[in-house]
C-alpha positions in Angstrom: 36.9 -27.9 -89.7 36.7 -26.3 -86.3 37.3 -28.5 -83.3 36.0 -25.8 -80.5 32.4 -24.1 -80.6 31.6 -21.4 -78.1 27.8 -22.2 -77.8 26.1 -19.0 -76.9 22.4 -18.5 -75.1 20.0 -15.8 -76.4 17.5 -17.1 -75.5 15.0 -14.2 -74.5 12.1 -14.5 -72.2 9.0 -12.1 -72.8 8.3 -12.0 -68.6 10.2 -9.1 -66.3 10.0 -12.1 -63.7 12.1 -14.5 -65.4 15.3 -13.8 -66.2 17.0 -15.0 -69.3 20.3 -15.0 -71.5 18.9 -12.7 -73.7 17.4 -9.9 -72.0 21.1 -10.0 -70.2 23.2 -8.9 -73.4 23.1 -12.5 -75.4 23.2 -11.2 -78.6 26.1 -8.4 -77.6 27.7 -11.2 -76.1 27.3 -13.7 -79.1 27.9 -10.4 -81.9 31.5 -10.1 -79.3 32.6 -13.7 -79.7 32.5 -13.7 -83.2 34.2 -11.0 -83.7 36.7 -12.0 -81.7 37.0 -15.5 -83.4 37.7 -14.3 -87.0 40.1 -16.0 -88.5 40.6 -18.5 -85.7 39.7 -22.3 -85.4 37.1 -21.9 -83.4 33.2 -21.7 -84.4 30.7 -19.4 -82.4 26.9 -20.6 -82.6 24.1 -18.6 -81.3 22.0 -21.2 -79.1 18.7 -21.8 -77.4 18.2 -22.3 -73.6 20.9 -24.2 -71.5 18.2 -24.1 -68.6 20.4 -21.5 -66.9 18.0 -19.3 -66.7 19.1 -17.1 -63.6 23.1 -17.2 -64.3 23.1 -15.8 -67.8 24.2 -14.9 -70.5 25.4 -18.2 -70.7 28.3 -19.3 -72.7 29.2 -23.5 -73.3 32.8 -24.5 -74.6 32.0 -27.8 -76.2 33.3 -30.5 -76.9 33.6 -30.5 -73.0 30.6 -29.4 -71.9 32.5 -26.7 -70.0 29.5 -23.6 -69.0 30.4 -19.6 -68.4 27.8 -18.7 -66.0 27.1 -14.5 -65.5 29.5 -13.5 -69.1 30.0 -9.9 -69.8 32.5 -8.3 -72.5 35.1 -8.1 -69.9 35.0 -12.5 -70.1 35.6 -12.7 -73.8 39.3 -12.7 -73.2 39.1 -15.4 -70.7 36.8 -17.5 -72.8 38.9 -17.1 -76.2 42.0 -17.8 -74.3 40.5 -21.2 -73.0 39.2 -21.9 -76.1 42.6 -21.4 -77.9 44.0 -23.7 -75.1 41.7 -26.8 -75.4 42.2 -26.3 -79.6 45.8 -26.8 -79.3 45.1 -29.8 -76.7 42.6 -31.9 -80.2 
């Protein structure tokens, strides 16, 4: 059983004045984490709206609640690595 899951928004709003995770690379981003997660103990989930609207894509660490506002490819390192650490901490 996994004990992390990196909870990703792609959510995807339909209006050019409302941003969302999804018209911001969500999908890449989830697509990214998974592949980076294979074979690891830690679970990536596609997930609906945080309420974070304006600072996506969004990415949520649980089970700490922790959020990764503004994510590009260039995060997943960071993220992984953080995930790996909290793993090792359950």
């Amino acid at each position: 059983m996994c004990k992390v899951t990196l909870l990703v928004c792609t959510h995807y709003r339909y209006s050019l004045n409302h941003p969302s995770c999804g018209a911001r690379g969500g999908k890449e981003l989830l697509q990214q984490l998974q592949a980076a997660t294979e074979g690891d103990e830690i679970n990536v989930e596609e997930s609906c709206c945080f309420g974070h609207c304006a600072e996506g894509p969004v990415v949520k660490i649980a089970p700490n609640g922790r959020f990764y506002h503004h994510v590009t490819e260039l995060d997943v390192s960071k993220i992984m690595s953080d995930a790996i650490l909290l793993t090792a901490k359950l």
